[in-house]
N, C-alpha and C positions, 0 to 999 in steps of 0.2 A: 151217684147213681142217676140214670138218666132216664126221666119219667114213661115210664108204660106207654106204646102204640107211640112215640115220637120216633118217627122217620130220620134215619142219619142225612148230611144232605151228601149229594153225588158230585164232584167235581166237574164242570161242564168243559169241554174242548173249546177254547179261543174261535174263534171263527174269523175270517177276513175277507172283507169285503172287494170285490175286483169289477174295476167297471164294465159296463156293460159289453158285449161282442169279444170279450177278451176270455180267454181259459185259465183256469188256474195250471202254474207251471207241473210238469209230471214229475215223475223221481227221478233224481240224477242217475247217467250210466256212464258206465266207467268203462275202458276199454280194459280187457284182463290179458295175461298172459297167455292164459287159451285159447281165446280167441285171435290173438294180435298171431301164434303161432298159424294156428287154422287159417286164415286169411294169405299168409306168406306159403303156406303148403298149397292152397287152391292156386297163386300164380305159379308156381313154378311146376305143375302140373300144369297150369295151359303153356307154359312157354315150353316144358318138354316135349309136350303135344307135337307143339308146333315143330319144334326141334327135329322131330323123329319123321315125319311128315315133311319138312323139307330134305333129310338126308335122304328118304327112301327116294323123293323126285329127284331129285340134285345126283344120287347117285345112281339108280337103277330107269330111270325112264328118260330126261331130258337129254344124255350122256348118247342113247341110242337116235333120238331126230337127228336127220339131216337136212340140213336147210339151204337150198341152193338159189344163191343169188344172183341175180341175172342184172347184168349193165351195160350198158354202149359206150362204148371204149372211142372218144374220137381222136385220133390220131393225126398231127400233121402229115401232110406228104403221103398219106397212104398209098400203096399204089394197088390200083383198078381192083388186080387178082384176090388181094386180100380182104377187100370192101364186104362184107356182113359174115364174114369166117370167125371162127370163137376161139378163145383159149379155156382154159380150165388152171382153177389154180388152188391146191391144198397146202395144210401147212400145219406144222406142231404134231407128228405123229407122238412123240414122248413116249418111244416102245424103251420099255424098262421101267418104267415107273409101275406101281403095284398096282392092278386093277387097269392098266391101261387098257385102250379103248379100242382094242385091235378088230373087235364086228363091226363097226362103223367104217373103219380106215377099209377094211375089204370092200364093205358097199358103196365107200366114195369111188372106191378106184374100178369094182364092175360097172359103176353109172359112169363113169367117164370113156374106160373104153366101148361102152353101149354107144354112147352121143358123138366119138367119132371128132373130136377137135380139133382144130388146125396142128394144137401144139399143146403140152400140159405147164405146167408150172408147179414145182413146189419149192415152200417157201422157208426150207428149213426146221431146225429141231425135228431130226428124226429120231434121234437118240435120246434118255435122261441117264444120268447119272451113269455114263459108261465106264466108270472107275468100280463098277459092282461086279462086271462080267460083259467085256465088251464085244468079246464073240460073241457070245449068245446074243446078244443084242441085235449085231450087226448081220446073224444070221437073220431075227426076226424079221428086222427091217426090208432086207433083201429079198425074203418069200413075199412080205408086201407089198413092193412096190415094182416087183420083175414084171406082174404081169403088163403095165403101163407101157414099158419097154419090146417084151414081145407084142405085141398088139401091132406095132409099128408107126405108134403116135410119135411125133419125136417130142421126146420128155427131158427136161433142167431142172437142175435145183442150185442153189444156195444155200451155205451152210448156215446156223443158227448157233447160240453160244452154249447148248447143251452139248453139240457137236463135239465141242474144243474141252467138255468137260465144264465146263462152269455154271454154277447155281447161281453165284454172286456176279454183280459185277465188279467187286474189288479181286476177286480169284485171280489166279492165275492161269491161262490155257495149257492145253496137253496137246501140246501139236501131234504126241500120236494118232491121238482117237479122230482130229479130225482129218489126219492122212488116210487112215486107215479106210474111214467112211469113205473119205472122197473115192478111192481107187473101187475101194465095193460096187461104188455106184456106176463109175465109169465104164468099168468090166461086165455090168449086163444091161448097160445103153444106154445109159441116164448122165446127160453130160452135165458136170459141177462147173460151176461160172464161179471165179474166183478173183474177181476185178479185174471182167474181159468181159470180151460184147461177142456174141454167135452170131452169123448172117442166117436167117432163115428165107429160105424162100420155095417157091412153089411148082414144083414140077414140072417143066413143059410150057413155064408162063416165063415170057423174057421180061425184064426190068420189075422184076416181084420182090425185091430184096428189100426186108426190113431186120432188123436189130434188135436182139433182145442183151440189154448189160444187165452182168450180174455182179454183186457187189459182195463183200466180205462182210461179217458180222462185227457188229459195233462196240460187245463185250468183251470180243478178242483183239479188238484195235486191230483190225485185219479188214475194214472198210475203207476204201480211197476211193470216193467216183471220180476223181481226174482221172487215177490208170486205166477205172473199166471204159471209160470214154473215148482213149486214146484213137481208138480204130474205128469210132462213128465218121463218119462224115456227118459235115455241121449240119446240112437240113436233111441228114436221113430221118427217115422214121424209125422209131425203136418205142421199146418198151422195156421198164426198169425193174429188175425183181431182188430186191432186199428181203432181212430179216426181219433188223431193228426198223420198225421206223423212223428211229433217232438218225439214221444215215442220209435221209432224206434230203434235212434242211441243209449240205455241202454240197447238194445237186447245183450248178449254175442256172440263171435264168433260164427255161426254156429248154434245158438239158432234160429234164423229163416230166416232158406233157403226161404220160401216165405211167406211173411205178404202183407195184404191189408189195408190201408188206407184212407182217404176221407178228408173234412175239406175244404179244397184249392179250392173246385167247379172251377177246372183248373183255376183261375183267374176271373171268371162271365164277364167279359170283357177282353178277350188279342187280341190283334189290330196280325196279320197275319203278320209274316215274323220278329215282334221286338216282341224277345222272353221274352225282359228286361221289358215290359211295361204292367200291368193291371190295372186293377180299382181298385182290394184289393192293390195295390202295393202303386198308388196314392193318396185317400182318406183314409185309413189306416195306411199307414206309411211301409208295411208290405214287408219281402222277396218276391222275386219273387215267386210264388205260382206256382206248379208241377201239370204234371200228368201222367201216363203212368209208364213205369219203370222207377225207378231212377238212374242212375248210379253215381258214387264214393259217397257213402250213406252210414253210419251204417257200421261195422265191417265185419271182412272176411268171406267169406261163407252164409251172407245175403244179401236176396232181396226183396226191397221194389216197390211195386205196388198202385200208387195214382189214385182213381178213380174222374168222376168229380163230381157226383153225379146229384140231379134233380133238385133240390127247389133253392132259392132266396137269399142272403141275401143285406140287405138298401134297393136295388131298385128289382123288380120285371122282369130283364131284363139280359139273355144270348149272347151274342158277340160273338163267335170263341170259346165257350165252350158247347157244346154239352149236353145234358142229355147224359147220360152212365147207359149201363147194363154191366160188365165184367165176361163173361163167361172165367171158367178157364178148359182146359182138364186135366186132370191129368197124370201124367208121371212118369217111378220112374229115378231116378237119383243116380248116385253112390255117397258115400259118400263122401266130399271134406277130400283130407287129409292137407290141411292149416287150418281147423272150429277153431284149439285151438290156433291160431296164434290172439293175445287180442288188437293188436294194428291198433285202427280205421284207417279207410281211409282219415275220416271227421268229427269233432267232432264240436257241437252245445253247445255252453253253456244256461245256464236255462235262462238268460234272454233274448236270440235268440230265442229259443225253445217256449218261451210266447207269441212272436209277427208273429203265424202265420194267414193268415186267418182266420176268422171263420163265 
């Protein structure tokens, strides 16, 4: 029995002592399963965000800009007549593909017959995937691009490897689809250059003749620029309109001071400031994809010009590649005295050459 009024005693908490300017530690926190979810749900809400916000640009706004590029084409040997006269040059219609971009292709082709050019240029891929329905296709194509023809611009093209039917470049071509087009096009005025050169020249102006060679598509192995050369004369003036730009680098020295291009639709997606990164690059497997001038390209004394074109290819959606018109003035330029110097800057082998965009 424990004596009357004596106090139990109370157990005291340890106490510890922490030097000065220091805090005592808080309670431990543990990361939970609810939380660790919560966290992974708030990213993936900003990156759908994001996601949803770049398809709506990528697909409904940047798809509609038209961006017209304007450059001074200097040409050897120009002659006098042609001296500040323009071309005009489109390219990758992609009619067939879903969602293609057929209001823009209209408003390249009323601004060009509006501006009146010496001469048009298109640069191929008019067509996608014409193994779906290639009449219909070829109907589309032809409401699009007659009116270029009635105008009375004189309008070429080149075909492109959608043309021939091919998505891959291991495919195999359909030489129908690109007979088919060619005669389409030829039939309401629009002449197909098929590794051959066309004299152009200008009304009423004596010694005005210059060259435009056009070259076969590089997926269909139907590019040779010796054949399209055969009928230049060596210091004519000309001008080079391919598809692939892979056709380029078989240009001889000096064989073409300025060639246009297409194929690459600048990458359909290249992300602003990483020059290394595109869609074709990604899902494709593919070189970095070009556009604008190229430099250390193809042999001495040539210059290659990649447009990005209009239309689609996989998805129906433009990123930091613009539609493009490339208007070019023309210039004359002196002769380079290095053209016969054969030794490339950069050379592409054939199975580099296969795996560009398309």
């Amino acid at each position: 029995m424990e004596r009357a009024g004596r106090r139990r005693a109370i157990p005291q908490t340890r106490q510890h002592s922490h030097p000065v300017g220091c805090t005592a530690p808080g309670p431990r926190r543990f990361v939970t399963k609810r939380s660790l979810l919560g966290y992974v749900r708030h990213v993936l809400q900003v990156v759908g965000g994001a996601a949803v916000i770049l398809g709506v640009y990528g697909g409904c706004i940047e798809p509609h800009w038209l961006d017209s590029q304007r450059h001074v084409a200097e040409v050897p040997s120009l002659p006098a007549g042609w001296e500040g006269r323009q071309l005009a040059v489109i390219a990758d219609l992609q009619i067939g593909m879903w969602g293609a971009n057929v209001s823009t292709v209209r408003r390249a082709v009323a601004e060009i017959i509006a501006a009146e050019p010496a001469a048009v240029l298109l640069a191929g891929d008019f067509l996608y995937k014409p193994e779906n329905d290639l009449e219909d296709q070829l109907e589309r194509v032809t409401a699009l691009v007659r009116p270029l023809a009635a105008s009375g611009i004189p309008t070429f093209a080149v075909l492109g490897n959608h043309d021939w039917g091919l998505n891959w470049p291991h495919e195999r071509k359909v030489p129908r689809y690109g007979r088919r087009l060619r005669d389409q096009l030829n039939s309401i005025g629009i002449r197909v250059l098929r590794n051959e050169a066309a004299a152009l020249r200008i009304s009423g102006v004596a010694g005005s003749t210059i060259y435009l060679v056009g070259v076969g598509d590089a997926w269909a192995r139907d590019d040779f620029p010796l054949r399209a050369l055969e009928d230049v004369p060596i210091d004519a003036p000309r001008i080079v309109l391919m598809h692939n730009p892979a056709s380029f680098v078989d240009f001889p020295a000096g064989a073409a001071p300025i060639a246009v291009a297409a194929h690459t639709h600048g990458g359909q997606f290249a992300l602003p400031f990483f020059s290394g990164w595109s869609w074709m690059k990604l899902v494709k497997g593919e070189p970095v994809p070009v556009d604008g001038w190229i430099e250390d390209f193809g042999k001495a004394g040539n210059h290659l010009y990649v447009n990005r074109g209009i239309g689609f290819s996989t998805v129906p959606i433009r990123i930091n590649a613009v539609p493009e018109i490339t208007w070019f003035t023309l210039q004359a330029a002196p002769v380079l005295q290095s053209v016969m110097d054969e030794s490339p800057r950069r050379t592409i082998s054939r199975t580099s050459r296969s795996s560009r965009p398309g």
